[in-house]
Structures are given as C-alpha cells and as structure tokens.
C-alpha positions as CSV (number, residue, x, y, z in Angstrom):
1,X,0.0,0.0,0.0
2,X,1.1,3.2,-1.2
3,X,1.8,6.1,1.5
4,X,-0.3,9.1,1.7
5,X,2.9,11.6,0.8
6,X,2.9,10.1,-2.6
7,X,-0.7,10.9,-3.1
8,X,-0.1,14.3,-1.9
9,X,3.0,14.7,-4.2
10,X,1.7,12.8,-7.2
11,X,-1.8,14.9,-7.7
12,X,0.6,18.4,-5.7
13,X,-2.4,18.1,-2.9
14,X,-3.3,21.8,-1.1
15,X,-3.8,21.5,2.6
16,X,-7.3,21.6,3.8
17,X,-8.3,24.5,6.7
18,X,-10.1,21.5,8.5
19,X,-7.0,18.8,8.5
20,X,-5.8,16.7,5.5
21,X,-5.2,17.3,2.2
22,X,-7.2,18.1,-1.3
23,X,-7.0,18.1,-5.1
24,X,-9.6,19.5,-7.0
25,X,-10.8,17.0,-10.2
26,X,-13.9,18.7,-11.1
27,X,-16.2,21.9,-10.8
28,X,-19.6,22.7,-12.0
29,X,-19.8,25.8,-14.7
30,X,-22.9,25.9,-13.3
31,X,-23.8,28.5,-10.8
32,X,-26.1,28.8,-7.9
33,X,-26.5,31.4,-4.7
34,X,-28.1,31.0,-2.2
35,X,-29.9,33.3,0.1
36,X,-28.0,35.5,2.6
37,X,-24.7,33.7,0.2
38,X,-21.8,34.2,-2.3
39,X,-22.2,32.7,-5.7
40,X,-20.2,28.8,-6.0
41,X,-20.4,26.3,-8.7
42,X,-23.1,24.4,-7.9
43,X,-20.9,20.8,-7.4
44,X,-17.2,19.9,-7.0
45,X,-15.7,16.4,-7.2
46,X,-12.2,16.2,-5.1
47,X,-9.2,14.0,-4.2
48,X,-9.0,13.8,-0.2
49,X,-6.4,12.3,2.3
C-alpha cells in the first residue's frame, strides 16, 4: 500500500483548513447562490487524504 505523501506529491495536494489534504478534479460551470450567500459552482468532485 502506497503512503499518503505520494498521493499528496503525485496529484501536488493543497492543505485543507479542516486537516488533511485536497486536489480539485472537477467543478460545476454551473452557478447557484443561495440566500444571505456568495455565488459557488453548484458541485465539486475532489481528491482527499
């Protein structure tokens, strides 16, 4: 089994505010905003360890 540094290295992972670490494979060109909220793409898909 692979360690998680490799994962992080291989896909250059950005550290999360709330612990571990991310990569970003998809988002949405689709819009949305809520209420009282910022616009965000209405979906993302990521990597997480």
């Amino acid at each position: 089994m692979k360690d998680q540094s490799v994962w992080i290295e291989h896909f250059n992972m950005e550290g999360h505010d709330e612990g571990g670490y991310f990569y970003q494979v998809l988002k949405s060109d689709e819009r949305v905003q809520l209420e009282g909220q910022a616009e965000r793409a209405l979906y993302t898909s990521i990597y997480f360890c």
